[in-house]
mmCIF file of the N, C-alpha and C atoms, coordinates in Angstrom:
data_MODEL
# 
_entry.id   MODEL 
# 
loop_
_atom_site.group_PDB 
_atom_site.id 
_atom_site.type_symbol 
_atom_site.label_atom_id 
_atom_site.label_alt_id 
_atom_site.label_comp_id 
_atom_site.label_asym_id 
_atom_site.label_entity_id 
_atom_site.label_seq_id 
_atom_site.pdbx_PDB_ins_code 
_atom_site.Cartn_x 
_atom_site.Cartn_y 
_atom_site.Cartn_z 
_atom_site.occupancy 
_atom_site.B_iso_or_equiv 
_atom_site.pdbx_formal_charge 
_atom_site.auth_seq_id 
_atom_site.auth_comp_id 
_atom_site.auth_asym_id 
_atom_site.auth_atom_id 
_atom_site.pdbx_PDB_model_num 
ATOM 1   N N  . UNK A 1 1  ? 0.843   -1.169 0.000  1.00 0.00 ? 1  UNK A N  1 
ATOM 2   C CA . UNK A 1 1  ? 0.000   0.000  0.000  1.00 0.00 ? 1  UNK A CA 1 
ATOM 3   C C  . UNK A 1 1  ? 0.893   1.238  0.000  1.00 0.00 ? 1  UNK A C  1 
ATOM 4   N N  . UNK A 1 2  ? 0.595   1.842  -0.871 1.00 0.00 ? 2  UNK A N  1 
ATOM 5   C CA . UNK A 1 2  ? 1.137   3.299  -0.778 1.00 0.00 ? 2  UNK A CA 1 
ATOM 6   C C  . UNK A 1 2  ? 0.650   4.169  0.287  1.00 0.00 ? 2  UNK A C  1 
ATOM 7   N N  . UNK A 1 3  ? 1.469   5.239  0.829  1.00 0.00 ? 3  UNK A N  1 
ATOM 8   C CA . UNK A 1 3  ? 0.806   6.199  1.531  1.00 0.00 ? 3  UNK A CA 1 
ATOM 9   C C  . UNK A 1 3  ? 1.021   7.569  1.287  1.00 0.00 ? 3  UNK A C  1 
ATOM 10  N N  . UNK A 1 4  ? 0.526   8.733  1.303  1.00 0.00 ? 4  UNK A N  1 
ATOM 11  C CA . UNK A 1 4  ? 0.301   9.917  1.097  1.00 0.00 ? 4  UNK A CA 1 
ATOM 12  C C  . UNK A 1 4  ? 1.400   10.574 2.200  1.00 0.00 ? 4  UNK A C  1 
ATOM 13  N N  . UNK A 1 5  ? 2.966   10.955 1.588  1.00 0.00 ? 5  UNK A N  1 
ATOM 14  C CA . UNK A 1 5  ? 3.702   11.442 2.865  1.00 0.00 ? 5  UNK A CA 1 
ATOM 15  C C  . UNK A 1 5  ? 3.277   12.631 3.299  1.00 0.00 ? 5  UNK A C  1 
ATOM 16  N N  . UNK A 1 6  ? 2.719   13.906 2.411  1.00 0.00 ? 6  UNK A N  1 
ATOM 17  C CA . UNK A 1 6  ? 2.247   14.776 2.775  1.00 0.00 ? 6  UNK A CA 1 
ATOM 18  C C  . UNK A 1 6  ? 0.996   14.663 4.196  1.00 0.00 ? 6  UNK A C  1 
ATOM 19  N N  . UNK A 1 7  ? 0.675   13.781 4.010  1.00 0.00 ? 7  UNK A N  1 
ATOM 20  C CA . UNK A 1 7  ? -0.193  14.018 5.543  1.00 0.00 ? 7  UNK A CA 1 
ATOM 21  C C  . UNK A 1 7  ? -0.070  13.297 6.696  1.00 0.00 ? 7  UNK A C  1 
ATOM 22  N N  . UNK A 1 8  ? 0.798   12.354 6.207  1.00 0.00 ? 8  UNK A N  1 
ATOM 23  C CA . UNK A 1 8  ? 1.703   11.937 7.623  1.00 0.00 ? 8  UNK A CA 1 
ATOM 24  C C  . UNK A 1 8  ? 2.549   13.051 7.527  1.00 0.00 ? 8  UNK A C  1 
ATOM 25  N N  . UNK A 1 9  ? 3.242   13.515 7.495  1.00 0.00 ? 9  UNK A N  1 
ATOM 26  C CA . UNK A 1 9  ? 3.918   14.882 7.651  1.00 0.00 ? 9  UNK A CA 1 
ATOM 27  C C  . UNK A 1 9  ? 2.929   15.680 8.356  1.00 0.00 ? 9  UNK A C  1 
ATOM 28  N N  . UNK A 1 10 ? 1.814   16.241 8.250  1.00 0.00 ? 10 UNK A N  1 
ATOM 29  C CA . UNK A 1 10 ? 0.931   16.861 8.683  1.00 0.00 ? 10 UNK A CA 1 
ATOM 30  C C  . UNK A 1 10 ? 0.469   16.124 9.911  1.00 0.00 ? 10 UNK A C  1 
ATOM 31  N N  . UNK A 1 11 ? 0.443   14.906 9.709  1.00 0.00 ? 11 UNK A N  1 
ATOM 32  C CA . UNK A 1 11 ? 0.175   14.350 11.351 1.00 0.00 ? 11 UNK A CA 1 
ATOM 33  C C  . UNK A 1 11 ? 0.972   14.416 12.434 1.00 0.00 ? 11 UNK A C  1 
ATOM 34  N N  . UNK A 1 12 ? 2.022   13.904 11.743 1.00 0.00 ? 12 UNK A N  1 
ATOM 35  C CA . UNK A 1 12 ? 3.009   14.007 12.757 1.00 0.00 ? 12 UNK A CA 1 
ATOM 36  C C  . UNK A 1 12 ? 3.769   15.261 13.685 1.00 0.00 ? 12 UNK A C  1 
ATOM 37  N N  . UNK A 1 13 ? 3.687   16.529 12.632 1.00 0.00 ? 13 UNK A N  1 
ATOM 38  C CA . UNK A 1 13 ? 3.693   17.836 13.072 1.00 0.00 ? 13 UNK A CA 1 
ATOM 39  C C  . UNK A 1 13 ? 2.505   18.287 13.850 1.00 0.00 ? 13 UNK A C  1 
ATOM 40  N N  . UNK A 1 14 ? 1.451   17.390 13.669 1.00 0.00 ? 14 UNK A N  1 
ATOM 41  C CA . UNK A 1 14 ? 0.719   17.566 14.835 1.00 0.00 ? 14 UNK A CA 1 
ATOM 42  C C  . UNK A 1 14 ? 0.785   17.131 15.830 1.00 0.00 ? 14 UNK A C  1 
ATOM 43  N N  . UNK A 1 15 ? 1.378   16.035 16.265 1.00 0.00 ? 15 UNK A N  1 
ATOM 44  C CA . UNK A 1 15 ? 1.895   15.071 17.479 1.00 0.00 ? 15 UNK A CA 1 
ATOM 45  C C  . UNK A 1 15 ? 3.232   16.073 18.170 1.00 0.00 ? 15 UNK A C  1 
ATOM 46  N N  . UNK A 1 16 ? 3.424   16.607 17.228 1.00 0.00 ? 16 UNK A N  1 
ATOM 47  C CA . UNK A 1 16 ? 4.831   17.155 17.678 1.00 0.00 ? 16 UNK A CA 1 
ATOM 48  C C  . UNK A 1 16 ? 4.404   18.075 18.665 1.00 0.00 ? 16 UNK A C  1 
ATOM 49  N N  . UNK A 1 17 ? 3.160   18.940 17.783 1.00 0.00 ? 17 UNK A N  1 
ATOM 50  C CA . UNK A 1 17 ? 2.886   20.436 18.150 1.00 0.00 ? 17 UNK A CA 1 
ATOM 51  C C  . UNK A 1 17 ? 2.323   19.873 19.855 1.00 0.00 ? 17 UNK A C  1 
ATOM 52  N N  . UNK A 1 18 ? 1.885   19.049 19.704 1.00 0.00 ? 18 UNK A N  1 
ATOM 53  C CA . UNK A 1 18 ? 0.596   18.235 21.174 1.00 0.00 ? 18 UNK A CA 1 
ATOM 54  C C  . UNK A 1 18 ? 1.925   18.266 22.292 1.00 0.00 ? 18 UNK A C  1 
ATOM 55  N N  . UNK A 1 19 ? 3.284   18.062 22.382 1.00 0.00 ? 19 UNK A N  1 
ATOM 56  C CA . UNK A 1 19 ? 3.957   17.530 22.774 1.00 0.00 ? 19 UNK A CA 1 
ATOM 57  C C  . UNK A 1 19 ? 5.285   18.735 23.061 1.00 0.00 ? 19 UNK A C  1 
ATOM 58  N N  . UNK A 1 20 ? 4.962   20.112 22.544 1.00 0.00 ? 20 UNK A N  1 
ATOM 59  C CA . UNK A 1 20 ? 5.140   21.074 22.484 1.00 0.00 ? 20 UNK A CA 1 
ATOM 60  C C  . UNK A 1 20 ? 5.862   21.744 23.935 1.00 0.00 ? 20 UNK A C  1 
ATOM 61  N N  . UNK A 1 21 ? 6.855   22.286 23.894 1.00 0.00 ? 21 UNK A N  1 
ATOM 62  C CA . UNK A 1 21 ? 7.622   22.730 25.390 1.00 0.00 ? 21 UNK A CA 1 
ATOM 63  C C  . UNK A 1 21 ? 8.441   24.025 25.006 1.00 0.00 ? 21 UNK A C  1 
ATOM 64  N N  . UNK A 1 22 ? 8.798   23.842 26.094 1.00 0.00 ? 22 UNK A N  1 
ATOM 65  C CA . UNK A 1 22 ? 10.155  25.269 25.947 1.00 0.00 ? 22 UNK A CA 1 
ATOM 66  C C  . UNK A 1 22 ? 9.879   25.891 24.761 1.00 0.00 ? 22 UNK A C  1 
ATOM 67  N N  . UNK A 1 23 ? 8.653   26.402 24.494 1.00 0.00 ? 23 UNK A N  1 
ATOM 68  C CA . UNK A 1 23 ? 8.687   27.408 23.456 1.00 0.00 ? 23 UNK A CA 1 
ATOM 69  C C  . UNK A 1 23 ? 8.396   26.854 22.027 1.00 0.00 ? 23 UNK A C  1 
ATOM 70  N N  . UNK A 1 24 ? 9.565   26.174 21.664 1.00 0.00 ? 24 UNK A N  1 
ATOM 71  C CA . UNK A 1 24 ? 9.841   25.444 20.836 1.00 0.00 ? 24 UNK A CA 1 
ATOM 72  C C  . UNK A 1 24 ? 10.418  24.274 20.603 1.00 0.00 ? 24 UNK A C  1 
ATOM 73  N N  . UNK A 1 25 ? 10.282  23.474 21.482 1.00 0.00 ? 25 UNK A N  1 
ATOM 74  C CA . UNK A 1 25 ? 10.767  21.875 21.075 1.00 0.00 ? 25 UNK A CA 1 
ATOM 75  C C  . UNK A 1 25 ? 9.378   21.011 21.205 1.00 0.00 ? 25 UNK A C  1 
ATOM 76  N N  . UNK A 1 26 ? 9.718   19.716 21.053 1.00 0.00 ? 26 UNK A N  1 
ATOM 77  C CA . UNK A 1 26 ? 8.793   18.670 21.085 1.00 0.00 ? 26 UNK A CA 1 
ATOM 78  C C  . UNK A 1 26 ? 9.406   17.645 21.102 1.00 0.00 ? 26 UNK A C  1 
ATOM 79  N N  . UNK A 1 27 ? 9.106   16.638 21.643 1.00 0.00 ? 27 UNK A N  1 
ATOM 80  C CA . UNK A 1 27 ? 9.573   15.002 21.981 1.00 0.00 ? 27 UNK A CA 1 
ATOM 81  C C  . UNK A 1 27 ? 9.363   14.235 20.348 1.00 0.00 ? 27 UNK A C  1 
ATOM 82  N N  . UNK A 1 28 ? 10.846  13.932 20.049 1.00 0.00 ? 28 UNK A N  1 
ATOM 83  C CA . UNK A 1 28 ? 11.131  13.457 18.770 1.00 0.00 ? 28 UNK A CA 1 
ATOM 84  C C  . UNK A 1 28 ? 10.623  11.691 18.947 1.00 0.00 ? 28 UNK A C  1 
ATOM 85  N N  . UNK A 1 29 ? 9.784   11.013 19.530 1.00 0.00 ? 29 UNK A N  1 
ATOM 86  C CA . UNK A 1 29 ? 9.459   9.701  19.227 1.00 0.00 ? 29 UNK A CA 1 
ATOM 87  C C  . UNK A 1 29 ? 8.681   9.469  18.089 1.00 0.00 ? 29 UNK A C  1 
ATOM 88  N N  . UNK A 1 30 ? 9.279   9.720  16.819 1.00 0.00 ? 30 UNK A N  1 
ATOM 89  C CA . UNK A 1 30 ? 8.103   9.469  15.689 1.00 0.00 ? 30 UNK A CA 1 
ATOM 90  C C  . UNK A 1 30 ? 9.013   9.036  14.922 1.00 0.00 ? 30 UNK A C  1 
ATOM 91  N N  . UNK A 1 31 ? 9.142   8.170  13.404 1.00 0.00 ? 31 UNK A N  1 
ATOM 92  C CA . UNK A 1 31 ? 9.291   7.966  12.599 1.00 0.00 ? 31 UNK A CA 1 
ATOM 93  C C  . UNK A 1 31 ? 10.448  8.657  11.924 1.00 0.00 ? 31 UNK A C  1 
ATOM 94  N N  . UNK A 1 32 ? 11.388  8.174  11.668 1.00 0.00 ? 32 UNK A N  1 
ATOM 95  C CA . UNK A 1 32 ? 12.255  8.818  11.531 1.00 0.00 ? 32 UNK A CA 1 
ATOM 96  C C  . UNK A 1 32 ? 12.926  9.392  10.120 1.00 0.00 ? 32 UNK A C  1 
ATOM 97  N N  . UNK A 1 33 ? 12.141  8.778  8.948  1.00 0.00 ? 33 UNK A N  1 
ATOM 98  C CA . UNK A 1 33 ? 11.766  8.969  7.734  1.00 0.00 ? 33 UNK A CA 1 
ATOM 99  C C  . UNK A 1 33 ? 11.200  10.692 7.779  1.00 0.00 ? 33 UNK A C  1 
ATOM 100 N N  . UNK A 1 34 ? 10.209  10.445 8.156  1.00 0.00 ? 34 UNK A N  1 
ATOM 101 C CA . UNK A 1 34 ? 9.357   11.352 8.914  1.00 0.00 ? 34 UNK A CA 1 
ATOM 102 C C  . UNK A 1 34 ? 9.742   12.687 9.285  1.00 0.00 ? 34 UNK A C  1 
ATOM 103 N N  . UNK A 1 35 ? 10.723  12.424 10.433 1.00 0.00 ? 35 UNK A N  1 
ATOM 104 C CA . UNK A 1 35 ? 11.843  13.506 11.084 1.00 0.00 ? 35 UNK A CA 1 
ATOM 105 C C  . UNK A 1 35 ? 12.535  13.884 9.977  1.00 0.00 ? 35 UNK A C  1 
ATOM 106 N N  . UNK A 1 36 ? 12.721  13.378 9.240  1.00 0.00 ? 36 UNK A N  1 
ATOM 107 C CA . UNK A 1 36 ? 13.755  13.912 7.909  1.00 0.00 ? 36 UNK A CA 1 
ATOM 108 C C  . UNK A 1 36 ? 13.107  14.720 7.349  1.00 0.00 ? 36 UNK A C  1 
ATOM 109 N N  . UNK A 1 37 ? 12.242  14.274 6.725  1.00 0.00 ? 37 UNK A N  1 
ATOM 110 C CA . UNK A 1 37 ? 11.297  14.997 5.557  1.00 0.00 ? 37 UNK A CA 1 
ATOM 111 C C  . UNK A 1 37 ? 11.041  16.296 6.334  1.00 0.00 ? 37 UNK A C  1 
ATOM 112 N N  . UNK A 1 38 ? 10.541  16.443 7.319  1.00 0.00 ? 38 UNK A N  1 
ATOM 113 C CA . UNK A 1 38 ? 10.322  17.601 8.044  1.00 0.00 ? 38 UNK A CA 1 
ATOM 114 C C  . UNK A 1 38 ? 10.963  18.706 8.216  1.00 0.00 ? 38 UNK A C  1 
ATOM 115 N N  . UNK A 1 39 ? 12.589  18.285 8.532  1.00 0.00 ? 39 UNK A N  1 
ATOM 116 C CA . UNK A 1 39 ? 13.909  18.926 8.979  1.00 0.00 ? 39 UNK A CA 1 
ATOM 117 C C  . UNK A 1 39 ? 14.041  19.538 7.377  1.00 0.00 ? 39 UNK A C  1 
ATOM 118 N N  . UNK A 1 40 ? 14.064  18.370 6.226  1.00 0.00 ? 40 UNK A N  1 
ATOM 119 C CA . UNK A 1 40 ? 14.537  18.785 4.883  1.00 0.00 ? 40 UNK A CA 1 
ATOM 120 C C  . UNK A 1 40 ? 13.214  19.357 4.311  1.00 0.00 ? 40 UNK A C  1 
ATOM 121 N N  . UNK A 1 41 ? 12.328  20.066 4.868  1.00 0.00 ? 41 UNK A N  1 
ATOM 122 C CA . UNK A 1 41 ? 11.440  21.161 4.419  1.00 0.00 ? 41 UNK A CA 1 
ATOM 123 C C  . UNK A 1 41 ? 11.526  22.093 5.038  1.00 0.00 ? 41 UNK A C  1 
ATOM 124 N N  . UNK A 1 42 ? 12.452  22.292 6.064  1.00 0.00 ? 42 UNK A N  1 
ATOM 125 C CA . UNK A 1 42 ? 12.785  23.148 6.883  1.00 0.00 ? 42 UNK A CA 1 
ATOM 126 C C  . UNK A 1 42 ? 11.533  23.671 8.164  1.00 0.00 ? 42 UNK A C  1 
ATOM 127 N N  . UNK A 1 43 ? 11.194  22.413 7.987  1.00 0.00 ? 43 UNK A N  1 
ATOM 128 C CA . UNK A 1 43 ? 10.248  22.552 10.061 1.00 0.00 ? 43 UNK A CA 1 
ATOM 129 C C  . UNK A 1 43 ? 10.610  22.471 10.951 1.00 0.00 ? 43 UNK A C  1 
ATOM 130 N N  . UNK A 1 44 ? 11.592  21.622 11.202 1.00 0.00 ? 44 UNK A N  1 
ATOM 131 C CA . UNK A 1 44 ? 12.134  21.646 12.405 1.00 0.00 ? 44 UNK A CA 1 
ATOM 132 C C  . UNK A 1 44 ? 13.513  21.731 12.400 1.00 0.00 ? 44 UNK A C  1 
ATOM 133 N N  . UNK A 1 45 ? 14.553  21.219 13.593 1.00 0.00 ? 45 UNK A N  1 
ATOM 134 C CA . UNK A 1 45 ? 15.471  21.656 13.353 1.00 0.00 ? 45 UNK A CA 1 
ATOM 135 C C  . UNK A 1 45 ? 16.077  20.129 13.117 1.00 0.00 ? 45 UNK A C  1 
ATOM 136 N N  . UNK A 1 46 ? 17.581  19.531 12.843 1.00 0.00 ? 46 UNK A N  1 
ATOM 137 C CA . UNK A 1 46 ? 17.952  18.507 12.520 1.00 0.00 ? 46 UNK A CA 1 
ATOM 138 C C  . UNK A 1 46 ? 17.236  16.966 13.913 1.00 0.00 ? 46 UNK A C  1 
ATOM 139 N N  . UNK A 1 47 ? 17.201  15.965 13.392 1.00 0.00 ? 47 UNK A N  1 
ATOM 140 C CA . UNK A 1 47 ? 16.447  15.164 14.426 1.00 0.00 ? 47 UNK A CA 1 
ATOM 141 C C  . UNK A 1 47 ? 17.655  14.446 15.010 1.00 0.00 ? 47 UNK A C  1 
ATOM 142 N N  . UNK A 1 48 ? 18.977  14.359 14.311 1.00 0.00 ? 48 UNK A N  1 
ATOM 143 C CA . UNK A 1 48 ? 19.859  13.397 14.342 1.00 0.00 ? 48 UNK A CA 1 
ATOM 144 C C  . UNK A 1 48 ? 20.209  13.834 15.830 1.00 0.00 ? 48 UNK A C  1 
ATOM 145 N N  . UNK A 1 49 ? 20.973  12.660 16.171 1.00 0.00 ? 49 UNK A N  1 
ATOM 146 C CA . UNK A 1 49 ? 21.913  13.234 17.808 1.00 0.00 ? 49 UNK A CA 1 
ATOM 147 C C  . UNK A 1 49 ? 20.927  12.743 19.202 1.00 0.00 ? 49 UNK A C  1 
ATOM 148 N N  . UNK A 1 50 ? 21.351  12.806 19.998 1.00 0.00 ? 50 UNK A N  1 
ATOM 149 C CA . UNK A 1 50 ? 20.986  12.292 21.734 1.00 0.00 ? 50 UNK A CA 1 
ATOM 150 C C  . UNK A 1 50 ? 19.959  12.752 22.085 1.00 0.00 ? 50 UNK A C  1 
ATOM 151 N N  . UNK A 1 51 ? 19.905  14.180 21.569 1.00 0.00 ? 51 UNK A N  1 
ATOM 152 C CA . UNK A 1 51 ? 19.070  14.836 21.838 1.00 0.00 ? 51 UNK A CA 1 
ATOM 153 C C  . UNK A 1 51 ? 17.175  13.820 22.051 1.00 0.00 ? 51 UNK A C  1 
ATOM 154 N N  . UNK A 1 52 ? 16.699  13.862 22.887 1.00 0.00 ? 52 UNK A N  1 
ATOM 155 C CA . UNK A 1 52 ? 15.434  13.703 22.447 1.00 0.00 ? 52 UNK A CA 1 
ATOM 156 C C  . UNK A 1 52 ? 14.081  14.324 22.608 1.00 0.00 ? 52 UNK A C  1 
ATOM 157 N N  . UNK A 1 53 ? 14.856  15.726 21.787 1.00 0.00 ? 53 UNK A N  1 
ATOM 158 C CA . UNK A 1 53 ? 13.791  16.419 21.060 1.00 0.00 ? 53 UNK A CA 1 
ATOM 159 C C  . UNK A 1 53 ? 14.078  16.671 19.934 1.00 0.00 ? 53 UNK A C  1 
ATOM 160 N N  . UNK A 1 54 ? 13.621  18.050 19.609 1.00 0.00 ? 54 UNK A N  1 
ATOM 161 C CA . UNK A 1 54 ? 13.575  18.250 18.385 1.00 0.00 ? 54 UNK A CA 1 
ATOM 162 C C  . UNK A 1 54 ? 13.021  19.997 18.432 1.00 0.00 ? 54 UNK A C  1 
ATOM 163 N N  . UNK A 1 55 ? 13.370  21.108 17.588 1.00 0.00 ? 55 UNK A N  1 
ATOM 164 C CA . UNK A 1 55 ? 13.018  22.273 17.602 1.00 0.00 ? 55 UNK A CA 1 
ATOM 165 C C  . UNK A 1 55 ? 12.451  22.627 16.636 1.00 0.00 ? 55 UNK A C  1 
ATOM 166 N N  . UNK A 1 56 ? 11.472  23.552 16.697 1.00 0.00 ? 56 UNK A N  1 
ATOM 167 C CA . UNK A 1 56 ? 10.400  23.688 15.452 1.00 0.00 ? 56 UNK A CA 1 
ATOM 168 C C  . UNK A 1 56 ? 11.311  25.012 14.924 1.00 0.00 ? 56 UNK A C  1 
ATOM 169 N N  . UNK A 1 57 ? 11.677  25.406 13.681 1.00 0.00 ? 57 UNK A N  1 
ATOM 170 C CA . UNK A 1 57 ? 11.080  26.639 13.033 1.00 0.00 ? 57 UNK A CA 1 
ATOM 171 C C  . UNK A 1 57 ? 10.743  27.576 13.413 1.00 0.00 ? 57 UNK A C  1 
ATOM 172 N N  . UNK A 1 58 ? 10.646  28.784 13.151 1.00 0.00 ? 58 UNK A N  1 
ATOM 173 C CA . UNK A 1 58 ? 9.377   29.542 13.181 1.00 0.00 ? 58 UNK A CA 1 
ATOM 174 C C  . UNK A 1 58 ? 8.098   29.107 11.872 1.00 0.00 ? 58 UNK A C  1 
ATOM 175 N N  . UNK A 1 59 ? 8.940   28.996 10.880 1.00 0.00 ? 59 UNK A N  1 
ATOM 176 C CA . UNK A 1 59 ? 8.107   28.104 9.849  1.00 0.00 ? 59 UNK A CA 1 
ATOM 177 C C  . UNK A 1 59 ? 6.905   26.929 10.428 1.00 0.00 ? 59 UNK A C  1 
ATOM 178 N N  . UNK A 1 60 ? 7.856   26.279 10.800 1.00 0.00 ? 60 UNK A N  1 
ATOM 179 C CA . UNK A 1 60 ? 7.176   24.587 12.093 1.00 0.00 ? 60 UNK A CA 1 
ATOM 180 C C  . UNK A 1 60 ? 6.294   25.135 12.852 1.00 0.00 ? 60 UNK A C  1 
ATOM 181 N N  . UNK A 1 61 ? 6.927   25.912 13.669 1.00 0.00 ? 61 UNK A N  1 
ATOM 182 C CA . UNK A 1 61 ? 5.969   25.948 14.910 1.00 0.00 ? 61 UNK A CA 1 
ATOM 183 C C  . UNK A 1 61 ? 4.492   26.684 14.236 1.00 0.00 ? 61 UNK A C  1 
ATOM 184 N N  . UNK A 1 62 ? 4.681   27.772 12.993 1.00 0.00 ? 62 UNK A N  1 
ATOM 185 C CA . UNK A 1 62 ? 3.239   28.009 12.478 1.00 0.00 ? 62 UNK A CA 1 
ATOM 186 C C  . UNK A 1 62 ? 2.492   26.924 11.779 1.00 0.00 ? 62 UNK A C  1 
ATOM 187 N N  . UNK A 1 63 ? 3.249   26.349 11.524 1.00 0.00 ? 63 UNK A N  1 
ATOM 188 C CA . UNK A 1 63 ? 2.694   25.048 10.255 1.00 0.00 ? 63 UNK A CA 1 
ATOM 189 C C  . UNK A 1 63 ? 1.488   24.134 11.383 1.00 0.00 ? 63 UNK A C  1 
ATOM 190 N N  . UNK A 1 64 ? 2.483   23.762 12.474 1.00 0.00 ? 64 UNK A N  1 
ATOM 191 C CA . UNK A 1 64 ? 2.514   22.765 12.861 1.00 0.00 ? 64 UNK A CA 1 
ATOM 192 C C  . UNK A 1 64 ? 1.351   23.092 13.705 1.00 0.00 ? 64 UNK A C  1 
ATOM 193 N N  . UNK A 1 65 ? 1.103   24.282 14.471 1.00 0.00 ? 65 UNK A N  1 
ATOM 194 C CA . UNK A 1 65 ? -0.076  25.546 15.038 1.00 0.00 ? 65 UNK A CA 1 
ATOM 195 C C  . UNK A 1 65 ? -1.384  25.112 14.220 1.00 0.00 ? 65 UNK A C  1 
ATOM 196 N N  . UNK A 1 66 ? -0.962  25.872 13.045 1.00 0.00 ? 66 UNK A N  1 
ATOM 197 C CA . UNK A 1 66 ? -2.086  25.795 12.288 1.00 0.00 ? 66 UNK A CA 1 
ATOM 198 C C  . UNK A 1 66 ? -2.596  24.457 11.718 1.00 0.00 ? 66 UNK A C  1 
ATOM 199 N N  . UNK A 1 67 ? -1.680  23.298 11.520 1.00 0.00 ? 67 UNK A N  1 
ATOM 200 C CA . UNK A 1 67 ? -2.735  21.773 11.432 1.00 0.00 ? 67 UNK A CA 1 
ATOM 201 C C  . UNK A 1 67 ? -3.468  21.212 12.443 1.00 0.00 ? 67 UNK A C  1 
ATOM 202 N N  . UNK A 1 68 ? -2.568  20.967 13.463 1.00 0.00 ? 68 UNK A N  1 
ATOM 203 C CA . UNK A 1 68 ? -3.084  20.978 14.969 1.00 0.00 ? 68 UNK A CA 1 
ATOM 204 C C  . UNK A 1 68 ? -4.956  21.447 15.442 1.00 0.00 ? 68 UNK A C  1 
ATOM 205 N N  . UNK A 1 69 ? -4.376  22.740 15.116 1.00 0.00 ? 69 UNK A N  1 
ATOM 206 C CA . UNK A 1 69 ? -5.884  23.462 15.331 1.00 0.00 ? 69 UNK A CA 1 
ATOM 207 C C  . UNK A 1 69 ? -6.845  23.222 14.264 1.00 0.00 ? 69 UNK A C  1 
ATOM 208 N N  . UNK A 1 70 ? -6.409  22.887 12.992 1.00 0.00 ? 70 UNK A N  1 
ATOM 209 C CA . UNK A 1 70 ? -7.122  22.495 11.800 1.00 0.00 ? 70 UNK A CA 1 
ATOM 210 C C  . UNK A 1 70 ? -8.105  21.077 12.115 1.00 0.00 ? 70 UNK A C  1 
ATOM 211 N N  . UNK A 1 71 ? -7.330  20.384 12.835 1.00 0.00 ? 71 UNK A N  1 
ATOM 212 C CA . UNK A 1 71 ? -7.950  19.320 13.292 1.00 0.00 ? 71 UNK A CA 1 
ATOM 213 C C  . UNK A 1 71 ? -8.026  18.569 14.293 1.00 0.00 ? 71 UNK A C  1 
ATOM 214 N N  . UNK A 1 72 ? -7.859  19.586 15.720 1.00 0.00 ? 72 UNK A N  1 
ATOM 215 C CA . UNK A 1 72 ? -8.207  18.988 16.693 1.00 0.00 ? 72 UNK A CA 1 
ATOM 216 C C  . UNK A 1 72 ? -9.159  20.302 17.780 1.00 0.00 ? 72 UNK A C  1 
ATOM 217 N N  . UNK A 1 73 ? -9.348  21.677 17.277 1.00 0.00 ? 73 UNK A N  1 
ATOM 218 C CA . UNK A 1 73 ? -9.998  22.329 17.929 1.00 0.00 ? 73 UNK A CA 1 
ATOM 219 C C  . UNK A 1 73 ? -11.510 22.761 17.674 1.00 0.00 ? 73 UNK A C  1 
ATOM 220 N N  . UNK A 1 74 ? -12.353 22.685 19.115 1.00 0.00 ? 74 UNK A N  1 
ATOM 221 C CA . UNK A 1 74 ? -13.289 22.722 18.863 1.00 0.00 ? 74 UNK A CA 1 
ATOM 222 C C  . UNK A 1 74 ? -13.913 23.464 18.245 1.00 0.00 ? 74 UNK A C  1 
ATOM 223 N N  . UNK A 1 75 ? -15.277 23.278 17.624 1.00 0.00 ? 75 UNK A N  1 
ATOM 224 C CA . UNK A 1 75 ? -15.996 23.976 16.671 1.00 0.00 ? 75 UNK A CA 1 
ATOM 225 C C  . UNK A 1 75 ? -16.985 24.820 17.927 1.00 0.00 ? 75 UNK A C  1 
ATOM 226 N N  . UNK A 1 76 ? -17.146 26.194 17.682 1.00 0.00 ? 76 UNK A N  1 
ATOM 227 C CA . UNK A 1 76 ? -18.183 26.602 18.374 1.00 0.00 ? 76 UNK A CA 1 
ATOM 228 C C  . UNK A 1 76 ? -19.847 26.384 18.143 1.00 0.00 ? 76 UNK A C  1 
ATOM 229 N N  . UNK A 1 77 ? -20.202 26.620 18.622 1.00 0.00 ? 77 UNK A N  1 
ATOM 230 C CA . UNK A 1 77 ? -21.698 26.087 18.975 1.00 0.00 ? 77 UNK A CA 1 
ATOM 231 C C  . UNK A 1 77 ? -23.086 26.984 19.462 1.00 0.00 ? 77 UNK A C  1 
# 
């Protein structure tokens, strides 16, 4: 089965955003394909290394803002 990387990309920058700290990092446990594609669109910052996080962008952290809320905030009523 094929899959659509564009929205695992979009998911996963949403997991990131959920997971969100110091401003700008997030807990790098995702896919590491994934982490690439992200870093090499320039969202976050490199995934490689001990580190286990990861730093958004300013790019990221709006991207990642705006899917997040695209699809996990409530609708008013």
């Amino acid at each position: 089965m094929k899959f659509g990387t564009e929205k695992i990309d979009d998911a996963t920058l949403e997991l990131l955003y959920l997971t969100l700290h110091d401003c700008n990092r997030a807990w790098k446990g995702h896919d590491w394909d994934t982490l690439d594609r992200l870093h090499d669109k320039g969202l976050i910052g490199s995934p490689a290394g001990k580190v286990k996080s990861v730093t958004f962008t300013d790019e990221g952290l709006r991207r990642a803002k705006e899917v997040f809320e695209a699809m996990f905030a409530k609708k008013k009523t």
